[in-house]
VEXDREN-2710 file (C-alpha; in Angstrom, 1 decimal):
% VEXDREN-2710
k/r/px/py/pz
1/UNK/0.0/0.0/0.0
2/UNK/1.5/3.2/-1.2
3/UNK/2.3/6.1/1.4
4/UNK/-0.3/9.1/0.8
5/UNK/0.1/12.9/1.3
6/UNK/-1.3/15.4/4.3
7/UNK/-2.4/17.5/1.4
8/UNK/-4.2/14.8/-0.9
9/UNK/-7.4/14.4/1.8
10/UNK/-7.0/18.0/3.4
11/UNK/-10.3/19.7/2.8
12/UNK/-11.6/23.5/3.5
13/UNK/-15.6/23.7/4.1
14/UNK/-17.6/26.6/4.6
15/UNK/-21.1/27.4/5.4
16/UNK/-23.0/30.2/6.3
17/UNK/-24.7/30.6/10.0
18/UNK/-28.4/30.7/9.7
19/UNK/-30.8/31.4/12.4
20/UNK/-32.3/27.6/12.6
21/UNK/-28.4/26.9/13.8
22/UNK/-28.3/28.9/16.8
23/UNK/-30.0/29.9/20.2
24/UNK/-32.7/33.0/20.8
25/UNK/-29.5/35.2/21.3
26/UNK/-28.1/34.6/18.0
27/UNK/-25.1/32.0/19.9
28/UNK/-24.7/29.0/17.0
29/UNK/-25.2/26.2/19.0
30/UNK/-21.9/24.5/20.2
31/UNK/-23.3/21.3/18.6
32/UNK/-23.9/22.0/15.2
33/UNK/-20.1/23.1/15.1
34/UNK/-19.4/19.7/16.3
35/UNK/-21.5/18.2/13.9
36/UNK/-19.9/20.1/10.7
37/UNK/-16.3/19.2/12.3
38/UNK/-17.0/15.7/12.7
39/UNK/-18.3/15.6/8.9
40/UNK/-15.1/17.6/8.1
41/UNK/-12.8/15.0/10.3
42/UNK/-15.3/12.1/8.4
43/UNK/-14.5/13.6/4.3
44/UNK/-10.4/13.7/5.5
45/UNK/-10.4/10.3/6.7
46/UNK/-12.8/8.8/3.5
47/UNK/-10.7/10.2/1.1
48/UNK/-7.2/8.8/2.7
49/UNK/-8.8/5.5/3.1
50/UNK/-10.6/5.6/0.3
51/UNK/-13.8/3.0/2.3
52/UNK/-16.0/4.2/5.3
53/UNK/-15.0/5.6/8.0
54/UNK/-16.7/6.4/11.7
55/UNK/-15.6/8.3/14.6
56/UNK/-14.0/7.0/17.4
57/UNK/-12.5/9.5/19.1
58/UNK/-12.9/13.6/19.8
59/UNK/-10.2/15.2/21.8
60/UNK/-9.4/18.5/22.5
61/UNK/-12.1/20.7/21.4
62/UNK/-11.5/24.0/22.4
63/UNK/-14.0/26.8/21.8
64/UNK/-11.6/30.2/21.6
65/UNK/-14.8/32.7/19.8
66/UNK/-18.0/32.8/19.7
67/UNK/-20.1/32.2/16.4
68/UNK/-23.0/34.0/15.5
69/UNK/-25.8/33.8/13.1
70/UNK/-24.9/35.3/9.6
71/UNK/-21.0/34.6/10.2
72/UNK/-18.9/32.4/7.4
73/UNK/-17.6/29.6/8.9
74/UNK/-14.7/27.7/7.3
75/UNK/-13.7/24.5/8.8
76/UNK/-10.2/23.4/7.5
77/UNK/-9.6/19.2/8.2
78/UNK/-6.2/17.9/7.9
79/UNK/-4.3/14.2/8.8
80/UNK/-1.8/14.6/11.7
81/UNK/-1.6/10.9/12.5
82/UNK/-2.1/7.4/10.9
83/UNK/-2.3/3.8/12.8
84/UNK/-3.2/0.8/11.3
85/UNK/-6.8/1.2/10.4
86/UNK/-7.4/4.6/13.0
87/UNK/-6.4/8.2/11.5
88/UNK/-6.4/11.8/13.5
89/UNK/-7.5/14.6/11.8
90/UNK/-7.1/17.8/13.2
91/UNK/-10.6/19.9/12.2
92/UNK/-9.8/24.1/12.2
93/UNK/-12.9/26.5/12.3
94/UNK/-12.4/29.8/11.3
95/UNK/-15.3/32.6/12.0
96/UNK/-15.7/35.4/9.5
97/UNK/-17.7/38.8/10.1
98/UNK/-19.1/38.9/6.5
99/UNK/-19.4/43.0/6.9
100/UNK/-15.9/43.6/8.5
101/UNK/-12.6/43.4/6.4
102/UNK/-10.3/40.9/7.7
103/UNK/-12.3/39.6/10.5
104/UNK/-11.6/35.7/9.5
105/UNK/-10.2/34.4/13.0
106/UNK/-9.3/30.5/14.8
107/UNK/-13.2/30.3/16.7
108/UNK/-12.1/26.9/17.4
109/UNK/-10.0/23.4/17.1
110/UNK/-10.4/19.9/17.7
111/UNK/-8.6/16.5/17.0
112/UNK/-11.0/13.2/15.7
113/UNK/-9.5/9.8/15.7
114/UNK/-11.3/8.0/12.8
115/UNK/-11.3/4.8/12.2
116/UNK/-11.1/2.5/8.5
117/UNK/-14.2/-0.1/8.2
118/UNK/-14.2/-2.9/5.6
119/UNK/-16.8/-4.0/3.6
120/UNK/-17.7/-6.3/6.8
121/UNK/-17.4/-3.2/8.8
122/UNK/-14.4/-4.1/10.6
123/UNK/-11.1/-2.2/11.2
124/UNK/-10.0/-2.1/7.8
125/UNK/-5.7/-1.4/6.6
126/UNK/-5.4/2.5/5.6
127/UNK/-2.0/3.7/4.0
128/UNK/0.9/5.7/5.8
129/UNK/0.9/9.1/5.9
130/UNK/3.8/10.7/4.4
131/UNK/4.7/13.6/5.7
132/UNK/6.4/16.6/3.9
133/UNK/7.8/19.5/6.0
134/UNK/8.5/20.4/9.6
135/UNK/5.1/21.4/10.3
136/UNK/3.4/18.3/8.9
137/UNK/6.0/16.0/11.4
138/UNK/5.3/18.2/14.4
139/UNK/1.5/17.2/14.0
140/UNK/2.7/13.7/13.2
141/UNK/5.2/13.2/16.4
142/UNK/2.3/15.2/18.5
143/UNK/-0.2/12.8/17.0
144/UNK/1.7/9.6/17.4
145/UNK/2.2/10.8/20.9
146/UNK/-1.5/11.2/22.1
147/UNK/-2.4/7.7/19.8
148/UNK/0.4/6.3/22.0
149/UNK/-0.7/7.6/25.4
150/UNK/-4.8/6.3/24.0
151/UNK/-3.5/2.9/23.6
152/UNK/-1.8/2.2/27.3
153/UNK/-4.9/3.2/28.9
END
């Protein structure tokens, strides 16, 4: 099985913030955000393995700005690590101010361990990750570190 990039599953996704998506204040609703990052982390991890995938995992979501109705939200998925059959995908939202210049900013960040299903819907064999760059083997080593830490609990 031949090693693939970081960049052939990255994937950038935006939507638009509409009023059924968010509380009586105008707040979007920490879920839906979830929601759209776990379908994010979900398109990564298809595309590497190239079968279904499912979440296994979600660590480290961190909520840095609030998100409002009528904002452009982009959420930016990535590979960091791959195991055997399980793959983390770091998932980036960014919040724009449609009406402001420059206002795209982080809002917030989360890692999702996915995991490779076979036609039986067991853990199925995905390819290495090759990574190209400094940056991409931070996230690796960082990634191979937390997978490490998951697996003697």
């Amino acid at each position: 099985m031949k090693k693939k990039t970081v960049e052939a599953s990255k994937i950038c996704i935006g939507n638009l913030m509409e009023p059924q998506q968010a509380n009586i204040s105008g707040n979007v609703h920490g879920g839906e955000i979830m929601k759209l990052m776990d379908n994010t982390a979900g398109i990564v991890a298809h595309r590497h393995a190239r079968s279904n995938t499912v979440t296994a995992r979600v660590d480290g979501l961190e909520f840095i700005k609030p998100i409002h109705i009528g904002n452009l939200v982009t959420f930016e998925g990535r590979l960091t690590f791959v195991g055997k059959s399980s793959m983390e995908v770091l998932v980036e939202v960014y919040v724009e101010d449609l009406e402001v210049e420059n206002s795209k900013s982080l809002a917030l960040t989360g890692y999702f361990t996915m995991v490779a299903l076979d036609e039986k819907e067991g853990p199925k064999k995905v390819p290495e990750l090759l990574t190209e760059g400094p940056d991409e083997e931070k996230l690796f080593l960082e990634g191979k570190k937390r997978y490490l830490a998951r697996k003697n609990r």
